[in-house]
VOBA-1610 file (N, C-alpha, C; in pm, whole numbers, padded with zeros to 5 digits, always signed):
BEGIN
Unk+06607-01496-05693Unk+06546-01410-05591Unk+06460-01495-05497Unk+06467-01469-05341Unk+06406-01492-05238Unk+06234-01439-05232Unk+06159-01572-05215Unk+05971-01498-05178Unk+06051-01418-04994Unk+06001-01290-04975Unk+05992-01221-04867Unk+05893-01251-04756Unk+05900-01215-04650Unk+05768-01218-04571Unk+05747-01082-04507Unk+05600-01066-04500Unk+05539-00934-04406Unk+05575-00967-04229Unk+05589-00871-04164Unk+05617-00876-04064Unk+05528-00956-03936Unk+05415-00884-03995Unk+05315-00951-03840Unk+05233-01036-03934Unk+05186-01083-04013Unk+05137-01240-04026Unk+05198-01322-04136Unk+05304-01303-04150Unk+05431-01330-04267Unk+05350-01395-04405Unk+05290-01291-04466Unk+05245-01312-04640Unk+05343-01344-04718Unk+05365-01433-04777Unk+05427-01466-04903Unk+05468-01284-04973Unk+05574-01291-05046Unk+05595-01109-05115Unk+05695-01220-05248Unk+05645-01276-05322Unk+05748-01307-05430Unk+05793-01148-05498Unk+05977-01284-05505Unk+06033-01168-05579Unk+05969-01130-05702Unk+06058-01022-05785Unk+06013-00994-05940Unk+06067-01098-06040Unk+06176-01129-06002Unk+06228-01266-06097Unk+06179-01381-06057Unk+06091-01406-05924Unk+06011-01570-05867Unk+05966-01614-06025Unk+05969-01732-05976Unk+05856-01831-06090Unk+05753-01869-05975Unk+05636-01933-06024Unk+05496-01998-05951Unk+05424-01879-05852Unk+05431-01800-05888Unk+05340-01722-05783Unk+05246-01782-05761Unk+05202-01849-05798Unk+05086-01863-05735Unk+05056-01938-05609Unk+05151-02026-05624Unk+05188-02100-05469Unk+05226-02025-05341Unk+05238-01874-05370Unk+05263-01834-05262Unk+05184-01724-05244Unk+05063-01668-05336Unk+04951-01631-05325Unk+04852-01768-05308Unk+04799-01841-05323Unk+04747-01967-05256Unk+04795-01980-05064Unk+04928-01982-05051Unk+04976-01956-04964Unk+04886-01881-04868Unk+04947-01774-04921Unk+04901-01637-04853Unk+04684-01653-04794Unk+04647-01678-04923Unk+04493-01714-04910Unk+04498-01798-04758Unk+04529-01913-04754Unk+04504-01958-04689Unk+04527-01958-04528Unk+04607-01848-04510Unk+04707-01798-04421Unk+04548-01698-04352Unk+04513-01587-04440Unk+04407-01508-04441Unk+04312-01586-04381Unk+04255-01683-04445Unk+04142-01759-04416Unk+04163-01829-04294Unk+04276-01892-04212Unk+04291-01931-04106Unk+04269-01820-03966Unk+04276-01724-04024Unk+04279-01621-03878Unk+04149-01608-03848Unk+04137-01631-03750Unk+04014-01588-03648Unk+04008-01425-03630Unk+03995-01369-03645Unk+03962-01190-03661Unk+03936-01162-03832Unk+03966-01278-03910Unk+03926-01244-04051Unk+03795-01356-04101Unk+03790-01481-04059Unk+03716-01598-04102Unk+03636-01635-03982Unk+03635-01629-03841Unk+03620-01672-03717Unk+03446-01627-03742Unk+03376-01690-03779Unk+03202-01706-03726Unk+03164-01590-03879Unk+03234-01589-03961Unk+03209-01472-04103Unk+03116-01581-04134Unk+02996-01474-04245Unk+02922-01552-04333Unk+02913-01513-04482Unk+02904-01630-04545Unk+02909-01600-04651Unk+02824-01698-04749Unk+02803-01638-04911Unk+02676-01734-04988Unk+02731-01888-04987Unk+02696-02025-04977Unk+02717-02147-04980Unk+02810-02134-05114Unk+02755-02096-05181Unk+02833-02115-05338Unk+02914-01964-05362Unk+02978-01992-05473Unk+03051-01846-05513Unk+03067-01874-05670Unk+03016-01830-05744Unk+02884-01760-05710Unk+02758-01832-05625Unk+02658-01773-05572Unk+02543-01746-05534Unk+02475-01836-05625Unk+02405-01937-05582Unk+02326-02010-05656Unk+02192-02099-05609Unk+02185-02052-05466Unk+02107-02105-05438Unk+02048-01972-05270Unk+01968-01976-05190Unk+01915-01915-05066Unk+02016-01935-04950Unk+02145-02054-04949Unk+02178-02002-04861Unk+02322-01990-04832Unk+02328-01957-04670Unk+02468-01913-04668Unk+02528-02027-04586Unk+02681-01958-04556Unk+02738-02090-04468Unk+02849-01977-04401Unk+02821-02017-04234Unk+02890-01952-04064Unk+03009-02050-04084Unk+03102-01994-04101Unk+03242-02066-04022Unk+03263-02081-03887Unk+03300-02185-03840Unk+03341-02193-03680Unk+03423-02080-03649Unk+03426-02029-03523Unk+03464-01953-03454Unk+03424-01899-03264Unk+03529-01850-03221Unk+03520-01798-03085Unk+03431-01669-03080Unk+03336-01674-02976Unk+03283-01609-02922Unk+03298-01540-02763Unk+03236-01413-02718Unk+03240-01418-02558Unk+03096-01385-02543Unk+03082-01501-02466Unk+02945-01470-02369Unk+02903-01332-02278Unk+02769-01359-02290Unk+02718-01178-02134Unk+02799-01223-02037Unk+02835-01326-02012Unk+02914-01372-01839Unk+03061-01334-01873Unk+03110-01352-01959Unk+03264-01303-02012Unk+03314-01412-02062Unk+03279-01537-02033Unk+03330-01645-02077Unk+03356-01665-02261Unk+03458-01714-02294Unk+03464-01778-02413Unk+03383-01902-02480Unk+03305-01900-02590Unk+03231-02052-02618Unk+03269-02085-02773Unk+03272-02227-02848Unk+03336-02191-02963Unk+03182-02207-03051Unk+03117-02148-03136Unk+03045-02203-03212Unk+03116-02290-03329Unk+03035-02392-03378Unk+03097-02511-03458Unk+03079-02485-03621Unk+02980-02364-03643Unk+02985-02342-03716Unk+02881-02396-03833Unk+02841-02357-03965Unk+02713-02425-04017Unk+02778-02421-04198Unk+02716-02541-04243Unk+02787-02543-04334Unk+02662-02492-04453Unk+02513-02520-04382Unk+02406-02442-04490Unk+02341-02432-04399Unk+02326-02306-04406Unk+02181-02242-04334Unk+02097-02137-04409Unk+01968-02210-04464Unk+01858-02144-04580Unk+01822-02016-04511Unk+01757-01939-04578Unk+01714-01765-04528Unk+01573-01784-04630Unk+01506-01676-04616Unk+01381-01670-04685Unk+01419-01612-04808Unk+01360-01589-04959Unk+01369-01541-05060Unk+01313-01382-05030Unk+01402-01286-05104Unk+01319-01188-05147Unk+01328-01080-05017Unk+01438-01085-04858Unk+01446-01049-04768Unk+01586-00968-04718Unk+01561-00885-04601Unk+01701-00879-04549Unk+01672-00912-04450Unk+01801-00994-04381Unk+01798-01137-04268Unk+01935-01037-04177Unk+01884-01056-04050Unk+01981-01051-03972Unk+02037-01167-03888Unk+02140-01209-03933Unk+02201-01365-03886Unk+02285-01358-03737Unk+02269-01389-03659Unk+02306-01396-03548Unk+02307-01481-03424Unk+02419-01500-03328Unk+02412-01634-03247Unk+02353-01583-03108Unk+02290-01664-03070Unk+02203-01643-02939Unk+02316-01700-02817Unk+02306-01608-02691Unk+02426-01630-02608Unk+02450-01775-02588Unk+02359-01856-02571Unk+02386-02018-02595Unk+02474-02063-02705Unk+02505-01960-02788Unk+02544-02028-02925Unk+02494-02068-03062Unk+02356-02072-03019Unk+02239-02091-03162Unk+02212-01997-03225Unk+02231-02030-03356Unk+02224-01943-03472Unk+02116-01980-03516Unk+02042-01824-03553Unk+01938-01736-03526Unk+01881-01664-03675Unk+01808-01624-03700Unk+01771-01550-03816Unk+01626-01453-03743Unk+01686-01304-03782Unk+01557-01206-03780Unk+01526-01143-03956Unk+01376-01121-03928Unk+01376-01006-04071Unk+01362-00899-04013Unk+01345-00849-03857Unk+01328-00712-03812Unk+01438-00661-03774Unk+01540-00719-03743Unk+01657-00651-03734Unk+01693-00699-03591Unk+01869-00696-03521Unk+01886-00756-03413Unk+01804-00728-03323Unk+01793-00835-03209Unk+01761-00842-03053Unk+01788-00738-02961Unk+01747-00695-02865Unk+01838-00589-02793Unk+01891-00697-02676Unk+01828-00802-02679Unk+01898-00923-02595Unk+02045-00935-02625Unk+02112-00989-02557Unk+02231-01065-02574Unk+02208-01154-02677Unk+02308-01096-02744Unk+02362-01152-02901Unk+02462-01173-02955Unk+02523-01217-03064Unk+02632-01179-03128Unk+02610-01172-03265Unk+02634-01046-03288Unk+02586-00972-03452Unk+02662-01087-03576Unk+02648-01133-03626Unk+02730-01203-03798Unk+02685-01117-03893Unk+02579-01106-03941Unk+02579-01023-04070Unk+02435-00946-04111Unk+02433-00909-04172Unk+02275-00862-04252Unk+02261-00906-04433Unk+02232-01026-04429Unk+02212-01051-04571Unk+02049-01051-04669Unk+02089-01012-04756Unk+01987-00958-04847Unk+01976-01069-04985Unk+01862-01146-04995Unk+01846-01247-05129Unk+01721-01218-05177Unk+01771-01224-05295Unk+01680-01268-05411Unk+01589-01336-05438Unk+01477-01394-05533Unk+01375-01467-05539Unk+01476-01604-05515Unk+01599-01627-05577Unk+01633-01728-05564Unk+01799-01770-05546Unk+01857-01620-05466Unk+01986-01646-05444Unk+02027-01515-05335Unk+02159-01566-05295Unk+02194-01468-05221Unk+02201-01351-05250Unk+02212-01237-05260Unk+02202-01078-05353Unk+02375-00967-05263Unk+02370-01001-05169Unk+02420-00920-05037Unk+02476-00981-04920Unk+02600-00985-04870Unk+02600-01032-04736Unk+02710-00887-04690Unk+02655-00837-04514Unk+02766-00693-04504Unk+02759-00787-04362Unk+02862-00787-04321Unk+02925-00831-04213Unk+02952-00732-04111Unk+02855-00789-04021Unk+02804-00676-03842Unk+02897-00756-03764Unk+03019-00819-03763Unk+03100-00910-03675Unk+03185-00762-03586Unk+03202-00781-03471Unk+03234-00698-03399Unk+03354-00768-03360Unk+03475-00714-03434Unk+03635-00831-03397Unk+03691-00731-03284Unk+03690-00586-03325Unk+03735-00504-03185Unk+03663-00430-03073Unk+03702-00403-03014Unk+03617-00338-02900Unk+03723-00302-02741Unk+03620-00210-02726Unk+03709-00149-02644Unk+03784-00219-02465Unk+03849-00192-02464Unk+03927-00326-02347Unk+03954-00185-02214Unk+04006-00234-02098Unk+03972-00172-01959Unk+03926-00217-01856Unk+03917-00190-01732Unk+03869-00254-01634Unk+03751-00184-01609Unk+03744-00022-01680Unk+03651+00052-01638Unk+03512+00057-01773Unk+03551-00061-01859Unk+03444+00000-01976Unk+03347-00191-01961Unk+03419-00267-01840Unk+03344-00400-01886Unk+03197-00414-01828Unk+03110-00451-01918Unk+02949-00444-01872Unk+02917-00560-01795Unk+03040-00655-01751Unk+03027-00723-01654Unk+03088-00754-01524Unk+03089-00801-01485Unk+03189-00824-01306Unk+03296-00956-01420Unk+03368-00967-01388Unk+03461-01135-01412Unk+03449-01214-01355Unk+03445-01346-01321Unk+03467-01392-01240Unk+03600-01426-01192Unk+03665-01367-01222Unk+03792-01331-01104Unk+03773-01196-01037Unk+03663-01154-01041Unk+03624-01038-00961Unk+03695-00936-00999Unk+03629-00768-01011Unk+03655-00653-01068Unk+03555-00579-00991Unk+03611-00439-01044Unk+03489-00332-01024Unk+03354-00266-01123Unk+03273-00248-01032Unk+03162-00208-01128Unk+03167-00046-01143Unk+03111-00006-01297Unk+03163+00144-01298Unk+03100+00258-01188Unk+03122+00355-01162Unk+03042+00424-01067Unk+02872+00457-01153Unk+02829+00436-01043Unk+02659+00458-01096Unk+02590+00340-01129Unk+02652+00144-01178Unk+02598+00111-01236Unk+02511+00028-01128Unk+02431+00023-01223Unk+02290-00052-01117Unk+02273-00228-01191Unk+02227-00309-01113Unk+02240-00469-01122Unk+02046-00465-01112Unk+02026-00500-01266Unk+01902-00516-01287Unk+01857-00657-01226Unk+01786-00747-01179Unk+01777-00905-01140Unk+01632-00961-01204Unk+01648-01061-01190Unk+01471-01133-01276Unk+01384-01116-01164Unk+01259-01147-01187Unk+01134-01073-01111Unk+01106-01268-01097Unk+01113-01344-01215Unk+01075-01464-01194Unk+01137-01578-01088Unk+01245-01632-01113Unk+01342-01673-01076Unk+01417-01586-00962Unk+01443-01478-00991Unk+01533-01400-00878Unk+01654-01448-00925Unk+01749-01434-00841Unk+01908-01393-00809Unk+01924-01439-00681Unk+02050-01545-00694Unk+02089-01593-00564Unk+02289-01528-00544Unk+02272-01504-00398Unk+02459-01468-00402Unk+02444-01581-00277Unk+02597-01648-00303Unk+02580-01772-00235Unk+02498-01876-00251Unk+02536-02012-00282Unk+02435-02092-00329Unk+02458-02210-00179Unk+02522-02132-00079Unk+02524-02255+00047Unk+02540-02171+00165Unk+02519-02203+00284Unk+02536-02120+00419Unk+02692-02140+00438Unk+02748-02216+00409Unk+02895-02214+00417Unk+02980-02136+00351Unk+02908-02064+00267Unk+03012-01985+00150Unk+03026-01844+00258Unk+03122-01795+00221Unk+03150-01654+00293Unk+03146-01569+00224Unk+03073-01421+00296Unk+03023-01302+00237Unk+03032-01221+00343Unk+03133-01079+00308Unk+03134-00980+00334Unk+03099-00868+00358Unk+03068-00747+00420Unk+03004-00571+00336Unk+03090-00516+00358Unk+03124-00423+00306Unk+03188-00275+00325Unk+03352-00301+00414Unk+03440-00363+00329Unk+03545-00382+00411Unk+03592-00527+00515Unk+03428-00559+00543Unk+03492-00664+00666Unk+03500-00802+00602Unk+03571-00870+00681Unk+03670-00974+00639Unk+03520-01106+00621Unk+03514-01181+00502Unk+03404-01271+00494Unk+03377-01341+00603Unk+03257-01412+00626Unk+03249-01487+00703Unk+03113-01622+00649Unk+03117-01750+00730Unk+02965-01808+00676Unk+02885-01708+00724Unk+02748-01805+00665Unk+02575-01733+00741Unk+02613-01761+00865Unk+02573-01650+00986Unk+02582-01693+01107Unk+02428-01794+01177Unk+02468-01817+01271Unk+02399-01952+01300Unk+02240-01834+01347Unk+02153-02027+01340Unk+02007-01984+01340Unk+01956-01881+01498Unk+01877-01816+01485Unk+01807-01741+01623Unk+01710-01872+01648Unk+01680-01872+01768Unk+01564-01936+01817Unk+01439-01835+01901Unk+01332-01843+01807Unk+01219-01747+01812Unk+01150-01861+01947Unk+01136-01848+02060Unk+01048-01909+02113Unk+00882-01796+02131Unk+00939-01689+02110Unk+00798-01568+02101Unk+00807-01572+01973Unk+00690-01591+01882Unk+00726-01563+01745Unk+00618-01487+01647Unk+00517-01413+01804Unk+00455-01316+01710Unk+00547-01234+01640Unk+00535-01157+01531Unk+00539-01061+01444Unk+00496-00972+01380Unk+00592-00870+01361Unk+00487-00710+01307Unk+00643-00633+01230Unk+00538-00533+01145Unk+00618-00434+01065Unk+00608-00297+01148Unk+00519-00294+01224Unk+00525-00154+01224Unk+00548-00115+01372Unk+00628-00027+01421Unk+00732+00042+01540Unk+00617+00137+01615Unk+00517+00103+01662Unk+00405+00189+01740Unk+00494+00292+01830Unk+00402+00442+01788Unk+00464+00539+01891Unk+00466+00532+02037Unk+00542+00557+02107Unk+00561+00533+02225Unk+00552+00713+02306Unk+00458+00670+02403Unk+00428+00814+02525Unk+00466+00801+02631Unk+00620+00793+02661Unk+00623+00729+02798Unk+00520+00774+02922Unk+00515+00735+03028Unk+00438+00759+03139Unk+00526+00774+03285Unk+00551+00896+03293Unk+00739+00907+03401Unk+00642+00958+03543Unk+00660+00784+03615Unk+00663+00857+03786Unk+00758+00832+03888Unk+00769+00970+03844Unk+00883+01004+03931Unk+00898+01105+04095Unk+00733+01090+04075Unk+00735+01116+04228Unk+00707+01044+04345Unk+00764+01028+04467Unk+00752+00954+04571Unk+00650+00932+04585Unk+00581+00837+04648Unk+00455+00786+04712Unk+00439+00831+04831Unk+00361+00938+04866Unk+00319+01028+04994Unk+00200+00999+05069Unk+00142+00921+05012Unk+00019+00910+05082Unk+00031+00795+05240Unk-00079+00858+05333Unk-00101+00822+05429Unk-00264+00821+05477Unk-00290+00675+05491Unk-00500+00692+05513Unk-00508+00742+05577Unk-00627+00800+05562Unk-00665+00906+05682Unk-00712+00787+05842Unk-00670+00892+05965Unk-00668+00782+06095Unk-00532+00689+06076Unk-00443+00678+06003Unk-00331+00614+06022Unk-00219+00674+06030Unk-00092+00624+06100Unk+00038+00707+06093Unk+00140+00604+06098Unk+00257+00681+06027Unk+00357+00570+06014Unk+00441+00634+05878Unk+00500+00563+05800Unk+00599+00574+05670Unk+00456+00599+05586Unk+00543+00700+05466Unk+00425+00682+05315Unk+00447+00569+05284Unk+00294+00545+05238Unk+00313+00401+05128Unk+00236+00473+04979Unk+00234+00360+04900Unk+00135+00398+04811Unk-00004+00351+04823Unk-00044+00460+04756Unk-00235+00439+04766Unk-00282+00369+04620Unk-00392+00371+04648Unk-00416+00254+04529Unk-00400+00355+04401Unk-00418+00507+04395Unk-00375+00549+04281Unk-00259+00556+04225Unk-00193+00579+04347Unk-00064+00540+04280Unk-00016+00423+04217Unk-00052+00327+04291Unk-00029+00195+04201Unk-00121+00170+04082Unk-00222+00232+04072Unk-00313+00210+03929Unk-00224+00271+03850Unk-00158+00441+03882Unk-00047+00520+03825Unk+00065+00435+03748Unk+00106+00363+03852Unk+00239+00285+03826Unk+00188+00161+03738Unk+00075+00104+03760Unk+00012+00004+03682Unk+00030+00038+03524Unk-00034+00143+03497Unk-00051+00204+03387Unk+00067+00259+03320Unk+00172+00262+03412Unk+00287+00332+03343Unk+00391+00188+03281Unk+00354+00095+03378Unk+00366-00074+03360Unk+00351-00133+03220Unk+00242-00131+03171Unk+00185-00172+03111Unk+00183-00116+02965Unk+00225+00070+02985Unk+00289+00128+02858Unk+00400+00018+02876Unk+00475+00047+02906Unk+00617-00020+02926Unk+00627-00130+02843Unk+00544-00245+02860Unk+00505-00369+02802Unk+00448-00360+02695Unk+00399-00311+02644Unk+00350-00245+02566Unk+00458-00217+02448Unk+00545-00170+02470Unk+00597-00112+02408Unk+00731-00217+02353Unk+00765-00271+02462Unk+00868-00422+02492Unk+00792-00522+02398Unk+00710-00530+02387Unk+00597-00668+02364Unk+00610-00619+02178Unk+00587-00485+02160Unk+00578-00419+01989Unk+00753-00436+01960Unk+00823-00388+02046Unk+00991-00418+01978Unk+01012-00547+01965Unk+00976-00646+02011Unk+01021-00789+01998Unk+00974-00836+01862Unk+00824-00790+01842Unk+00740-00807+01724Unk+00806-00769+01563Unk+00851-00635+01651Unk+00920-00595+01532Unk+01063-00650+01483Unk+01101-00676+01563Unk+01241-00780+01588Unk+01234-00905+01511Unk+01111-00968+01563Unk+01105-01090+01494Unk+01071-01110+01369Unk+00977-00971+01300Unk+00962-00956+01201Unk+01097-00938+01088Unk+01200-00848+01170Unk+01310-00844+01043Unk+01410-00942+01047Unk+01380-01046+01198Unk+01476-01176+01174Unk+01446-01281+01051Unk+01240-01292+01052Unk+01234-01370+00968Unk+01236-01291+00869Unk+01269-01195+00819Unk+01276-01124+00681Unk+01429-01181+00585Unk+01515-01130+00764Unk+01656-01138+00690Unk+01672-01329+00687Unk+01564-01403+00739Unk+01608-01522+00732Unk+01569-01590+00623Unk+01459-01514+00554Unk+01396-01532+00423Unk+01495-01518+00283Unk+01574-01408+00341Unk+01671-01388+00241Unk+01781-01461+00250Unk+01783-01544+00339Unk+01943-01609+00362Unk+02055-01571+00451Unk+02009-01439+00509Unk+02110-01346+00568Unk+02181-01414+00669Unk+02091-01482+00783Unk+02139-01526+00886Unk+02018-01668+00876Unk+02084-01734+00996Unk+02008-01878+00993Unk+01899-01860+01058
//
């Protein structure tokens, strides 16, 4: 009689008349232990039995908060405290981590929750997350081959450091449809007061002819000096008002130039 194989990771199946099973349960073990969704970053006590505080991380693939793949290398002893339950886990860098309060709400990657003794391992339950749900609409990140973000979600940024898009004036950036382009080139402020705030404006409308004629004179209307104080004053709103839009102008050039928007 023929050893058989399973379909999707072909296990050893000795026949009933085989001799040596065990070579093809050995087999099989080791078949198990090679897969990454069964051994890939698992932890378990250094010894078997348990004979000492600690455990040992097998190498394995991870995905980063960015989406990227990283491999951890894996640890062949890593001590825990006596007498505790430890939550073992790799920090998005890859460094493996130990809590007694329980995971991070940071970016993490869960391995296990193990529980020891005054002087041995007691417990290891394995928090490894091998499945999860796949879609374009369930990923908590952008790709960098670019995707969509779900409706509603909001892009939290650091308060310290900040957030840069574009790291050069040459890179091209888009809004709403239109075709990218670079930062467009610098303004030249030769006025470069500035202001935030858009002062109300009253216009001053003369719009009636200048009628006056001095008394003892004849000829065409001209204007009299009120009228031109009139027109002075209606002048000078005017400017006024020209002189506050520029202010304000220059204020959101250097705003948007603060941000990178334009040069």
């Amino acid at each position: 009689m023929a050893t058989s194989y399973t379909g999707n990771i072909k296990l050893g199946k000795p026949a009933v008349a085989d001799r040596n099973w065990n070579l093809v349960l050995n087999a099989n073990a080791d078949q198990l232990d090679s897969l990454s969704p069964l051994a890939g970053l698992c932890v378990t006590p250094q010894e078997a039995p348990s004979v000492s505080l600690n455990v040992q991380v097998a190498r394995g693939w991870y995905r980063k908060k960015d989406g990227t793949a990283a491999m951890f290398a894996g640890a062949a002893s890593f001590a825990l405290a006596a007498s505790q339950t430890t939550s073992l886990y790799l920090s998005d860098g890859g460094t493996l981590l130990a809590s007694t309060s329980g995971y991070p709400t940071t970016a993490c990657i869960r391995l296990a929750t193990v529980t020891t003794g005054p002087s041995t391992v007691l417990g290891v339950a394995d928090d490894r997350l091998i499945c999860s749900v796949a879609g374009s609409d369930t990923l908590q990140f952008v790709p960098l081959a670019g995707g969509t973000l779900v409706d509603g979600a909001g892009l939290t940024l650091g308060a310290t450091t900040g957030t840069q898009i574009g790291t050069a004036s040459g890179q091209k950036l888009g809004f709403w449809g239109a075709a990218p382009v670079v930062r467009p080139g610098p303004f030249t402020q030769v006025y470069t007061a500035a202001g935030r705030t858009l002062a109300a404006y009253a216009p001053i409308v003369e719009t009636t002819a200048f009628a006056g004629i001095a008394s003892g004179q004849s000829g065409s209307p001209y204007a009299q000096a009120s009228d031109l104080n009139n027109l002075r004053a209606a002048y000078e709103n005017l400017r006024g008002l020209a002189e506050n839009v520029a202010q304000v102008v220059n204020g959101l050039i250097n705003d948007l130039r603060s941000a990178g928007l334009i040069g």
